[in-house]
C-alpha positions in Angstrom: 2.8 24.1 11.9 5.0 26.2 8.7 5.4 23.1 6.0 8.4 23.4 3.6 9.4 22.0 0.1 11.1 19.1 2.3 7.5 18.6 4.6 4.4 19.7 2.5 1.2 19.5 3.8 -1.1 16.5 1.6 -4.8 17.6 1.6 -6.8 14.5 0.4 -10.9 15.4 -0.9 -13.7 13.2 -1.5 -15.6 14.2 -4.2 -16.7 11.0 -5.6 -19.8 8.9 -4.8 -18.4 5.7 -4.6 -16.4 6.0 -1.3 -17.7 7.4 2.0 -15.3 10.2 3.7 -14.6 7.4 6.2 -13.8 5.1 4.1 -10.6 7.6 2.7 -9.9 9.1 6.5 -9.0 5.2 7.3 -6.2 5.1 5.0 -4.8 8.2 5.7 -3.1 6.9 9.2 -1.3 4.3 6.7 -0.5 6.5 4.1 1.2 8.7 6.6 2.9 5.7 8.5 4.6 5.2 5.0 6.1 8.7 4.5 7.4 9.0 8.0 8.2 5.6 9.0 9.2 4.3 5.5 9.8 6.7 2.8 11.5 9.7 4.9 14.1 7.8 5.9 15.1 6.8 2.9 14.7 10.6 0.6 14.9 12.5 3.8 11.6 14.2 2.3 8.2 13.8 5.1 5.0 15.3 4.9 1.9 15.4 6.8 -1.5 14.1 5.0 -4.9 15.3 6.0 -7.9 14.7 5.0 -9.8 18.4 3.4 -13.2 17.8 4.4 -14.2 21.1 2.9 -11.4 23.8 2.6 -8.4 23.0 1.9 -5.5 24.8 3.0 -3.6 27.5 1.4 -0.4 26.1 -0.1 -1.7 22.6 0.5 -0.5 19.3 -2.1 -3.7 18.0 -3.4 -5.1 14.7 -4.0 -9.1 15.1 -5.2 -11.0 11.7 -5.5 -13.7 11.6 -8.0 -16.0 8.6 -9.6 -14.5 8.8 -13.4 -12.8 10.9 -16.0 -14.9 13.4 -18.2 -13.1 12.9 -20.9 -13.0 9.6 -22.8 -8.8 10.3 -23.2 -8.7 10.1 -19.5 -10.2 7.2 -18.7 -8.1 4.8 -16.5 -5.5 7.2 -15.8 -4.9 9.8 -12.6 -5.0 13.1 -13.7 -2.0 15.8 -12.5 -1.8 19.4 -12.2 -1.5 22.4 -11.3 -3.7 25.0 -9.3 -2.9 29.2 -9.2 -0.1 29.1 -6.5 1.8 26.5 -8.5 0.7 23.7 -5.9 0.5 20.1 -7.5 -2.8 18.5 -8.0 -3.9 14.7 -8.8 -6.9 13.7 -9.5 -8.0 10.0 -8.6 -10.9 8.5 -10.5 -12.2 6.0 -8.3 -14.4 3.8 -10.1 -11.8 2.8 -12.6 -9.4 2.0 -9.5 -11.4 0.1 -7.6 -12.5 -2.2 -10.4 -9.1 -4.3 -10.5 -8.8 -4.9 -6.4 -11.5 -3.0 -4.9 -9.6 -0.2 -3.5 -7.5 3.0 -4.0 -5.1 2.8 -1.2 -2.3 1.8 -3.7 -2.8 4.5 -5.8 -3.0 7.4 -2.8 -0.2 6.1 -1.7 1.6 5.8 -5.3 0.6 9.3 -5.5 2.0 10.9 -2.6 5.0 9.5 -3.2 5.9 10.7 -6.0 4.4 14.5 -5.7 6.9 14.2 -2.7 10.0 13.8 -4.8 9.0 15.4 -8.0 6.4 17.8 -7.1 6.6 19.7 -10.3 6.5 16.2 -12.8 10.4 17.6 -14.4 13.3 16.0 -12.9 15.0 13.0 -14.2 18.3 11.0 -13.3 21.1 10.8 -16.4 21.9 7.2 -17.4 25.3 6.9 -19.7 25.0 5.3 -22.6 26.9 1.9 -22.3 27.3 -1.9 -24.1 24.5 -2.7 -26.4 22.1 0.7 -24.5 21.5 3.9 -25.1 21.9 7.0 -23.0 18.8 7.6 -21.2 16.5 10.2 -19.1 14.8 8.4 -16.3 12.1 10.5 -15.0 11.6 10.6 -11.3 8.7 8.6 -11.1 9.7 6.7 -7.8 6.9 3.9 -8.0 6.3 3.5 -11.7 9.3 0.8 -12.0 8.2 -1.6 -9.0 4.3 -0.2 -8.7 3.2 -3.8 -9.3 4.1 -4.9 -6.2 2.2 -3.7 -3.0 2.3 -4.2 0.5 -0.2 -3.5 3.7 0.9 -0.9 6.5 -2.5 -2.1 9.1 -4.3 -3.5 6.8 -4.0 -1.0 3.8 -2.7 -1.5 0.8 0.4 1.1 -0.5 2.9 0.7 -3.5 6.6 -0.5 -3.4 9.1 2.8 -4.0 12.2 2.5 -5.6 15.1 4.3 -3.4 17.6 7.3 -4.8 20.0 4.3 -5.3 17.8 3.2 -8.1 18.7 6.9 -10.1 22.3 6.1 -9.2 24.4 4.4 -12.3 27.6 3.9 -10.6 26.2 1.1 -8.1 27.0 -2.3 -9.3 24.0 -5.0 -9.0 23.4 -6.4 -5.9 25.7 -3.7 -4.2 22.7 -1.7 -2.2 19.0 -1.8 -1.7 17.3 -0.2 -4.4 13.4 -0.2 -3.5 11.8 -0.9 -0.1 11.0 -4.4 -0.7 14.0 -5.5 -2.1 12.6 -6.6 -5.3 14.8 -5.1 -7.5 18.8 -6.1 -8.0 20.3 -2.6 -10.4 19.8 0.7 -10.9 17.4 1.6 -13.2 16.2 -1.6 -13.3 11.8 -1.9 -14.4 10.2 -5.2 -12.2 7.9 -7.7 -14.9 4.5 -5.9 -15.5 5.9 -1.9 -14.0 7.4 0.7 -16.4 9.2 4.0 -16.2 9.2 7.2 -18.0 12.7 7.7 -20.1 13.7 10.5 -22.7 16.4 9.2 -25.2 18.5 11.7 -27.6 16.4 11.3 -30.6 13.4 9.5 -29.9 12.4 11.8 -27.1 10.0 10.8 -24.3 8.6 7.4 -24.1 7.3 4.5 -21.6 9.7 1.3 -21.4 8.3 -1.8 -19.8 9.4 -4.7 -17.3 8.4 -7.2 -19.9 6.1 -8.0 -22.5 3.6 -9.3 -20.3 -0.1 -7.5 -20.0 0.7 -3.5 -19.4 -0.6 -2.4 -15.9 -2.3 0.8 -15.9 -0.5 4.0 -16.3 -1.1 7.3 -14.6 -2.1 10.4 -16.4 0.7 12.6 -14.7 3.1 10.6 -17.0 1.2 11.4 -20.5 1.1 15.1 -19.2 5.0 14.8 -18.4 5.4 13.3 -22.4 3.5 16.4 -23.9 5.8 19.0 -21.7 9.3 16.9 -22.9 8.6 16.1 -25.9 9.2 19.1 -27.9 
């Protein structure tokens, strides 16, 4: 089967202690369920995911689970980058994930979301500047906003996705459905506890936040995305 930009092969590795090869392979029927049945419809962007048990194909999206960070700056966060052919790769560190709920389901799926829409971590949606805001760069981060809310596809756990409504200013509240679970009422709109990535004339790249309640863990793709924008 020849994958395109529009359906990328998602090669999934285990490299980490803490989670048996069956335990990941058992998620990956869900995980794909959720791009074909869900998220396609709604971006018109599929994919198929397979598990790499050891090669992983040529061209392939990665997603390699390990126990921990190295580095002490990484800690708590989900590494992204890039390898030679200019392929994304994130790296899941599963003991910090699984201490919160006892999986990583969400965050595979949270993952291959948003390497579907953004594969290269540099797009963003323009937001005019309007009453009492600024103008505004929203990165296209498609769970960040609502990834505080979850929901099981058989049994596993995957994150809530905002649709390309939510990147849309013209659409007055209440007008269209602007994440799968209909959580959220406006564009651009950041759920209690979820954030999102912005860039603002002058202040450059920073994290805004649903409310001042406790901050939810954020993924290290986004601190890489702040050292490439701001500049």
């Amino acid at each position: 089967m020849r994958h395109s930009r529009a359906n990328p092969l998602i090669a999934i590795k285990n490299d980490s202690t803490v989670l048996g090869d069956l335990d990941v392979v058992a998620m990956i029927s869900s995980l794909q369920r959720q791009v074909t049945e869900h998220f396609q419809p709604a971006w018109g962007i599929g994919a198929q995911i397979v598990f790499a048990e050891k090669r992983i194909p040529r061209h392939a999206y990665q997603i390699v689970i390990v126990d921990e960070a190295v580095s002490k700056e990484d800690e708590g966060y989900v590494g992204y980058h890039f390898h030679s052919d200019g392929s994304p790769v994130a790296t899941l560190f599963a003991k910090d994930d699984m201490k919160e709920d006892g999986t990583i389901s969400d965050t595979l799926s949270h993952e291959v979301l948003e390497m579907l829409v953004d594969p290269a971590v540099n797009l963003y949606a323009y937001r005019p500047a309007g009453r009492g805001r600024r103008e505004r760069g929203y990165f296209y981060e498609v769970c960040d906003p609502v990834q505080c809310v979850h929901y099981k596809i058989d049994g596993v756990v995957v994150c809530n996705f905002v649709y390309p409504e939510w990147y849309e200013h013209n659409w007055p509240a209440n007008s269209r459905r602007f994440d799968h679970l209909g959580k959220v009422d406006e564009p651009f709109q950041v759920l209690p506890g979820c954030y999102a990535d912005v860039r603002e004339a002058g202040r450059g790249a920073r994290t805004i936040w649903g409310s001042d309640k406790r901050k939810e863990r954020q993924r290290h793709r986004d601190k890489a995305r702040r050292r490439q924008t701001d500049i």
